[in-house]
N, C-alpha and C positions, 0 to 999 in steps of 0.2 A: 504494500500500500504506500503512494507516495507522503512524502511527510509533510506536505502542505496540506493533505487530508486528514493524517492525525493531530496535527495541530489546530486544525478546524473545528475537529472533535473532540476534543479537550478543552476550548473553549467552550464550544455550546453544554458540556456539562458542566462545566463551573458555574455558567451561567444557569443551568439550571438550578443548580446547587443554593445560590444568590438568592433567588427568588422562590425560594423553596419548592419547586416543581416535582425534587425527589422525595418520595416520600417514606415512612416506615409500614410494612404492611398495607401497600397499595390506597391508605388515605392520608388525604393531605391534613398537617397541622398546621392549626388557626392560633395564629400567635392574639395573646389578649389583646383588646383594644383600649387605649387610655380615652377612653371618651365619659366624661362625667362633665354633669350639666350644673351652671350655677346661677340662680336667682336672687338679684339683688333689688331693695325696695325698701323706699325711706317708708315707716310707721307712720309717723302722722305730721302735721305741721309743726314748726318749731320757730319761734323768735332768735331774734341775736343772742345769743350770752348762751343759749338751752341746751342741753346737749341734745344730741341724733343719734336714734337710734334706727338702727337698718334690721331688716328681717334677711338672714342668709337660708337659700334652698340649697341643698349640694344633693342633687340626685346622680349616682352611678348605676348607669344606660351600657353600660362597653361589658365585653367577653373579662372576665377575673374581677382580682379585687385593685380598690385604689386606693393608698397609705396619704393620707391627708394628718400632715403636724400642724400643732398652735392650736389645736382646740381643745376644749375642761368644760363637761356635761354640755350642757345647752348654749355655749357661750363662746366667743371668740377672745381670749384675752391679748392685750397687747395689738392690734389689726396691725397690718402692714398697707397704708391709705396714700395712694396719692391724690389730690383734688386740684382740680382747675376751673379756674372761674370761667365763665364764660363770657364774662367779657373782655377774657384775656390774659396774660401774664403768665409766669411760670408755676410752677406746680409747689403746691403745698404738702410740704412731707413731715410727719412727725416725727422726730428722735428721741427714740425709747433710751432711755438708763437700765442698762443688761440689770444691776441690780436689783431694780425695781419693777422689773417684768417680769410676768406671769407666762414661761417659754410654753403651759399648756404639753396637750401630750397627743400621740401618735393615733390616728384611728383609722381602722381601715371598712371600705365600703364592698360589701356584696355586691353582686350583680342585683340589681332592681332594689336595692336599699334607699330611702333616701331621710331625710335627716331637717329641721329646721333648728338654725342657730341667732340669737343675738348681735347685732355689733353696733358700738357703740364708737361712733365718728370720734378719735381724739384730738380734735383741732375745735376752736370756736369761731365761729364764721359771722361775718355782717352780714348780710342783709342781699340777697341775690339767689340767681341760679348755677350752680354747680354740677361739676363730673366728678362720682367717687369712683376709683379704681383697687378696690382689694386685692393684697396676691395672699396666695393663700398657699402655705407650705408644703408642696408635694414636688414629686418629680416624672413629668417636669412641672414649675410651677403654673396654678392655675387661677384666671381672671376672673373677675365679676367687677359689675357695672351697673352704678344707679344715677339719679336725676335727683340731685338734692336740693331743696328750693327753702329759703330762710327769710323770712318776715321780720318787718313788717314788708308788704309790698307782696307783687310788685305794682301792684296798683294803689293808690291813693283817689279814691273819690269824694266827690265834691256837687254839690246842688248848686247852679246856678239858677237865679233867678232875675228878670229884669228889673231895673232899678224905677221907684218911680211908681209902684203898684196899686192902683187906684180900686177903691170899694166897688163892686158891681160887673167888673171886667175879669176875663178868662187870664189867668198867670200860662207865664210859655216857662215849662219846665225844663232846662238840661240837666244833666250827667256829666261832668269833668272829669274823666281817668288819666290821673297823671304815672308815668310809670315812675318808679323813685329809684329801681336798681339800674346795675353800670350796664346791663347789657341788655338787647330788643326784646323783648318778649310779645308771645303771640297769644290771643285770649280769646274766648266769644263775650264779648261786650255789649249784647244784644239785653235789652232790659224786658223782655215777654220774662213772667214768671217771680220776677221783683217785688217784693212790697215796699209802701209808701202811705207813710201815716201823716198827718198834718194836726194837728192838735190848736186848739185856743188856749188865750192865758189862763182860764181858769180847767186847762187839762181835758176839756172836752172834745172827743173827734169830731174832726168837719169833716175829714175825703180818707178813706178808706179805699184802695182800688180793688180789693181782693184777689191778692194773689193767685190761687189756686183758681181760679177763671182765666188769668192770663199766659199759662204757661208755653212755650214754647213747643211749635207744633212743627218747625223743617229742621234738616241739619246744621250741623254748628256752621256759625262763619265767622274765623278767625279773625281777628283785626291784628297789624302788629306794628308795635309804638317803639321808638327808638328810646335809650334811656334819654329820661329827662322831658319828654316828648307825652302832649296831651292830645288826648281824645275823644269830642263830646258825641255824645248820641242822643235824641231827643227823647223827652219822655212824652212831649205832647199839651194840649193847653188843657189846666186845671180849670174847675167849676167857679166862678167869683167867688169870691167871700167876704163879708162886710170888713170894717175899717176895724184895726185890731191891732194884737199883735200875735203871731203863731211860731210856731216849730214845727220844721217838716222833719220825717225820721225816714232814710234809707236800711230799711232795715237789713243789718248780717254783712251790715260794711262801716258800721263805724259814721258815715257820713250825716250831718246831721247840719241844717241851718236854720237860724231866729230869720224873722222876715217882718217887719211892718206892711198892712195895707191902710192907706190913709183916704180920709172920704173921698 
């Protein structure tokens, strides 16, 4: 046989070899697959100073098991976090003191296992929208990813009303959403479904719109404000009201204005 054809054929079984083509006992071995899936998700709303807490999923989906370090019962201690704002800048990283960290312990995930954990963001954040990126102690290391958003904001509203309000004539109501964090955010700012109370000095309701009649009945539509950047939507002309003085209340936004109408 010339030796351009056994060297042809010594490669192509190496090459089989490679890619495991040969096998033991006529079937092929399934090397395990490192695939485990992770869900990341802020708990609930948080103001500046609050801490965050995040819900971690780790479901292992893949062939074997998969050895995941840094976690103690339900809880993640110590996280490995980086964040980025989004409005920009470099990334926010904590630096743990080896002393003072909780290194957590070893745990490994069955096929079809899955697991809910704790984390608790350790950085204090202003007031905006964020990216957290957790890695999470395994090999090779693995990602997760949430959408972390810190109050107050990112809207600030505001009742406009025109100046000047005369006894007997219909008021033209706005909405002023001003956004207050550094970076655009997108929102449905549609006011179907809103309540709005108007009250007299002496605490009486005059305009009730009843919310639960005007809820919103198409899909959302986004509006999106740049920071710093205002955006009115109409509420529509209110019912006269005699010469007084009232408080109108947007209700479940904080927004709230005193008004005079003069005869």
């Amino acid at each position: 046989m010339p030796k351009t054809t056994l060297r042809r054929l010594r490669r192509t079984f190496l090459l089989c070899l490679t890619l495991g083509a040969v096998t033991t006992g006529g079937q092929a071995q399934t090397p395990p697959e490192p695939r485990t899936t992770l869900e990341l998700q802020q708990l609930e709303p948080v103001l500046a100073g609050q801490p965050i807490k995040l819900r971690l999923l780790i479901y292992r989906w893949g062939n074997g098991p998969q050895v995941i370090g840094g976690l103690r019962d339900d809880d993640v201690p110590c996280p490995l976090f980086k964040v980025y704002d989004k409005a920009g800048g470099p990334p926010i990283i904590e630096r743990y003191l080896t002393a003072n960290c909780d290194v957590g312990q070893n745990v490994t995930f069955k096929t079809g296992e899955r697991r809910l954990y704790t984390v608790t963001l350790p950085m204090k954040l202003t007031p905006g929208e964020y990216t957290a990126i957790l890695t999470l102690r395994s090999q090779p290391p693995l990602y997760a990813r949430a959408t972390v958003n810190v109050g107050p904001g990112p809207f600030v509203p505001e009742l406009v009303l025109p100046s000047g309000a005369k006894a007997g004539r219909p008021l033209d109501l706005r909405v002023a959403f001003r956004n207050v964090w550094r970076s655009a955010v997108s929102r449905d700012l549609r006011l179907c479904g809103q309540g709005l109370l108007i009250r007299d000095e002496e605490g009486r309701t005059v305009y009730d719109n009843q919310p639960e009649k005007t809820t919103c009945t198409t899909d959302l539509r986004l509006t999106t404000v740049a920071p710093g950047g205002v955006h009115v939507e109409r509420w529509g002309l209110l019912p006269a009201l005699k010469a007084g003085r009232y408080t109108a209340v947007l209700w479940g936004t904080g927004a709230v204005k005193q008004f005079e109408v003069r005869p």
